[in-house]
N, C-alpha and C positions, 0 to 999 in steps of 0.2 A: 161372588160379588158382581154387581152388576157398574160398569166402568162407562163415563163420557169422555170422550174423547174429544175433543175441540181445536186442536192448534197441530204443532207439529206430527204430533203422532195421528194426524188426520192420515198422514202421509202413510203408503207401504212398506216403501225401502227406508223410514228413519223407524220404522216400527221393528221395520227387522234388523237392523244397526242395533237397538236397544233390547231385544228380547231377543236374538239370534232364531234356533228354531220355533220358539215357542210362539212367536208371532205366526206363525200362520197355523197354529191351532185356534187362535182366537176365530169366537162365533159376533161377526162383528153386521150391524145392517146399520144405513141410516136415521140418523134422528138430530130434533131439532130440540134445542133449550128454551122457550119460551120466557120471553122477561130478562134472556141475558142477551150479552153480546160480546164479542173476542174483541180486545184492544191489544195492542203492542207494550209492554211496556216501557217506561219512561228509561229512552235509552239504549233499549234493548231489541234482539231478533227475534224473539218468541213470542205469543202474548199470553194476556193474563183473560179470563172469566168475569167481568163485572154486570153485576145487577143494571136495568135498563127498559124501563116501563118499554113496552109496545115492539121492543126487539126478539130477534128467533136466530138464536146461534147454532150453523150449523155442525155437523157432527158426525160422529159414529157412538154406537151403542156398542159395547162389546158384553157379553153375557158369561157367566161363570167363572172369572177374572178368578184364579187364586191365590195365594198369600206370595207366591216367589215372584209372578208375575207383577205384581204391587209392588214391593223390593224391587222388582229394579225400573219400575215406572216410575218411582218415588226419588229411588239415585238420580236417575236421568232429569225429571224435575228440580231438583236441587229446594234446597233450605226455602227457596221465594215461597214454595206451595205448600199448602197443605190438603188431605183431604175434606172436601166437604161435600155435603149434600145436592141435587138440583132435581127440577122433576124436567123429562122429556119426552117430548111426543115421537113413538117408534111406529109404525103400520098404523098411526091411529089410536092408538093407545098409549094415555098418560102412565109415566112408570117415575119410580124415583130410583133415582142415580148417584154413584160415588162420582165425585170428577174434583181436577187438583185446582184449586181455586187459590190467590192469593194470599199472601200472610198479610197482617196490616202492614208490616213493615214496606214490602211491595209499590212501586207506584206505576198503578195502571194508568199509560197514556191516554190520549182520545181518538188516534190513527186505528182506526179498522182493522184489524187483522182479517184475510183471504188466504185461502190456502194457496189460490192460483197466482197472487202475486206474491206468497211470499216462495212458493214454488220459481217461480221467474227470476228472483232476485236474491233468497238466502238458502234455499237449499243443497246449492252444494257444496257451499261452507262449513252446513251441518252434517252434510255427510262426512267431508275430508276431516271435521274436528270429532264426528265419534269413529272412524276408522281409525285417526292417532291416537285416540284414548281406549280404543278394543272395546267399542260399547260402552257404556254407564251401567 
């Protein structure tokens, strides 16, 4: 499976909190979402994937993603997500991509998601709450 990666698991060390070794077997390069964009959601530290004429959400592409890896990318996402479809631009080339995009129920804010400020201000919250929880 081919996996987009957009919010916290942009990150190395909550990728490896959440997959323990197997994140660093991930074959992972840059790429961008085209027409979406990361919002915060309402409330919340992480954010959601919403549709977005004229927007380029940035990212990671990870490639060959398999079923156990999804398991606990899915835990770690919780109930808000589900998987869906997007296409992204990798080296130049359009690809289409699994990535966990909102459930209706979900409510995507309008604050911007950055990895770099939410790196500044929430990640090591996320860290100290998957170290008490031993992963997702």
């Amino acid at each position: 499976m081919r996996l987009f990666l957009y919010g916290t698991l942009i990150d190395g060390d909550v990728r490896a909190g959440v997959l323990g070794p197997a994140a660093a077997a991930l074959a992972l390069r840059p790429a961008r979402a085209p027409g979406w964009r990361a919002v915060y959601g309402t409330g919340r530290r992480y954010p959601f994937l919403v549709r977005s004429r004229g927007a380029l959400a940035p990212g990671m592409l990870a490639e060959g993603v398999g079923p156990e890896v999804v398991g606990r990318l899915a835990a770690y996402e919780g109930p808000q997500y589900r998987l869906g479809s997007v296409d992204v631009v990798a080296d130049g080339a359009i690809l289409r991509a699994s990535a966990f995009l909102p459930r209706r129920a979900a409510l995507p804010g309008r604050r911007r998601f950055t990895i770099e400020r939410w790196r500044a201000r929430e990640k090591e919250a996320c860290l100290a709450a998957l170290a008490a929880e031993g992963g997702r």
